[in-house]
N, C-alpha and C positions, 0 to 999 in steps of 0.2 A: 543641540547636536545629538543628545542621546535620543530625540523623541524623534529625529531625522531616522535615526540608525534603525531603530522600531518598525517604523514605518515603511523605510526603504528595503528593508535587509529581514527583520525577526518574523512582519505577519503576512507576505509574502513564502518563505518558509516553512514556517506553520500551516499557512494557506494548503500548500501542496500536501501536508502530512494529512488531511482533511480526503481526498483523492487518493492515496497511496496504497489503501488497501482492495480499494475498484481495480486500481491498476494496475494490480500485480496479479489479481484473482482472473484478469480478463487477458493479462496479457502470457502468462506463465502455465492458463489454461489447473487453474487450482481451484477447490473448495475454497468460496468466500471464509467460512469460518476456519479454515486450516491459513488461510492470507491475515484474517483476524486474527488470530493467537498467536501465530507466529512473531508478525511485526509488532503485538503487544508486547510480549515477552523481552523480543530484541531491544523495542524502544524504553520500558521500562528499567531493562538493565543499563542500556546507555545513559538515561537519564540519571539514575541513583549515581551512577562510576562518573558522571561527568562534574555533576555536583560535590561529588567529594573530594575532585582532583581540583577542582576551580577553589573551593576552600584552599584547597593546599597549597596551590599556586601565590592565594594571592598573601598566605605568612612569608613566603617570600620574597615577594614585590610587593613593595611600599610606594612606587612613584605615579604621578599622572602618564608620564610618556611609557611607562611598564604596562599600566593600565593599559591602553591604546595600543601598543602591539599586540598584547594577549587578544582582545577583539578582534583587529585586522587579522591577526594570523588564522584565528578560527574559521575567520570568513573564508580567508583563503582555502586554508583547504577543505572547507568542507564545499566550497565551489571546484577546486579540482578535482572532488571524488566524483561529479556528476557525469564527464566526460565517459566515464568507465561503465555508464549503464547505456550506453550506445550499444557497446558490447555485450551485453545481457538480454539483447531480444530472443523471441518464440515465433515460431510459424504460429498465424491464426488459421487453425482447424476449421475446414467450412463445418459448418451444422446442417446435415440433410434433411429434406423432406422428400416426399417421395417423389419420384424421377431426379433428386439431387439438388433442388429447390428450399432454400431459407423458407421454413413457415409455410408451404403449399397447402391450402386448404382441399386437403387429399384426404378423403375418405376409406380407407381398404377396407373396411371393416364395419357392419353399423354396431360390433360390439364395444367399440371403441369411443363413439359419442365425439369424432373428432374434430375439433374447431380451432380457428387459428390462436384465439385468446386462451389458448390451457395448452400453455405448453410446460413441458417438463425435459430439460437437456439431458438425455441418455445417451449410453456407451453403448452401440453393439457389437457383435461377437466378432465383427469383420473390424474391427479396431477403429470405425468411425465415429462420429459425433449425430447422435438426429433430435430432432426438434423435442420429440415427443414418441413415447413407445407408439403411438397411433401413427403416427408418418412414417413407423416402420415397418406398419403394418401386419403388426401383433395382434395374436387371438386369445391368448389366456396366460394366465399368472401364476408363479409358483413362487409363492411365499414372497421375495423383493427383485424376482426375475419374470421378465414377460416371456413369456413362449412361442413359436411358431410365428416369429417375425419372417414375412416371406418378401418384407419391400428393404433386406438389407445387398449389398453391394455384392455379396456371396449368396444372394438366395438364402435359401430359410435359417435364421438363424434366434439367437437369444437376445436380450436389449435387459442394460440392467441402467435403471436412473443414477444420474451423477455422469462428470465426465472421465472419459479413457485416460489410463496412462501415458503420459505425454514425456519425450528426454529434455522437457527443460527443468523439469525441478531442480536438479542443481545450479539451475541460473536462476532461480526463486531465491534461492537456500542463499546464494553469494548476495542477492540482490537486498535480499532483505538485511542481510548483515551488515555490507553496505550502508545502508539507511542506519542501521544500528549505531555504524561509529560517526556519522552524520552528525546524530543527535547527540553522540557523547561530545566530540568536540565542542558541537554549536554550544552547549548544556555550560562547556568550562568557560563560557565569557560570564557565565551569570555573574558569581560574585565579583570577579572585578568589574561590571558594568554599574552596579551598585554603588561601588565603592569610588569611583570615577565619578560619579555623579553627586557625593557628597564632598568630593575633594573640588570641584570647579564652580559649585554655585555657593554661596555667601550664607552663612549661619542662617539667616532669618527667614530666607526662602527654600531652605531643605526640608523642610514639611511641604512647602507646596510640589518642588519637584519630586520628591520620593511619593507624592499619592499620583502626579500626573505621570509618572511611570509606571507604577503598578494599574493605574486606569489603563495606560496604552496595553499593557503584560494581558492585563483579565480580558479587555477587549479582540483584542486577536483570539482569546481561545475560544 
């Protein structure tokens, strides 16, 4: 039953945690590594607060059927928290090339050397997304600013790499937090999953189930 739960429920889970930081960088229109640290941080702290409340839990509950709610209940709600990121989407920003084109192999420039395989996602001054300062049609550099971009949406303007400030970050910020108590919850089945599993199987085989759990635990990660 525990190796069902695993299976069914834990690396499924996990699975997704795998993706989450893509998905939120792509969807929230963020710095991959501001999506990284962030969800590190949150998930890190969930994890420590979850394991230490699951310790606590289980000094006091002592039963098998104690054991088994504490899991279902986890499940539970950390399945009903997911409805709530339906709510937490972002407009996807097109990303221009020149004439308004994903990627157009648009040349403005031969200062620019511009090919569809070198792109670099920049903000320019007219609050858009473009492929690359060369799809914007930039002729020179000042310092981490291109200059005399004349292919943006306002005529000439600035293009600086990275992307534009977007109003979802605070649906970033909720969303990751979110995930944070995700993980605390799912985090407080640990010890009583353990503890479940040496209370149901017979003295002589709790060295085998406690390694074929930790195989199924290591394997999903």
């Amino acid at each position: 039953m525990i190796i069902i739960d695993i299976i069914i429920v834990s690396i499924p889970f996990t699975g997704i945690g795998f993706f989450r930081t893509v998905y939120a960088a792509n969807e929230y229109n963020v710095p991959m590594a501001e999506a990284a640290m962030l969800s590190g941080y949150v998930q890190a702290v969930g994890n420590i607060a979850g394991t230490l409340l699951s310790a606590w839990i289980s000094t006091r509950v002592r039963t098998k059927a104690g054991y088994i709610w504490i899991i279902f209940a986890t499940y539970a709600v950390v399945t009903c928290v997911v409805p709530a990121y339906l709510y937490l989407d972002c407009p996807n920003y097109p990303v221009y090339g020149h004439e308004g084109e994903l990627g157009l192999p648009a040349n403005m420039t031969d200062m620019c050397g511009c090919e569809t395989e070198k792109q670099l996602l920049s903000c320019g001054s007219d609050g858009l997304h473009y492929y690359s300062p060369c799809h914007a049609g930039c002729t020179s550099l000042d310092g981490k600013t291109f200059m005399e971009c004349t292919g943006l949406a306002t005529g000439n303007g600035t293009v600086t790499p990275g992307l534009c400030d977007t109003t979802c970050h605070d649906n970033f910020v909720i969303y990751t937090v979110l995930n944070g108590v995700q993980g605390l919850v799912f985090t407080m089945a640990m010890v009583p999953r353990r503890l479940l599993l040496f209370r149901v199987v017979s003295a002589q085989d709790r060295g085998f189930a406690g390694s074929m759990l930790f195989f199924f635990f290591d394997f999903r990660k």
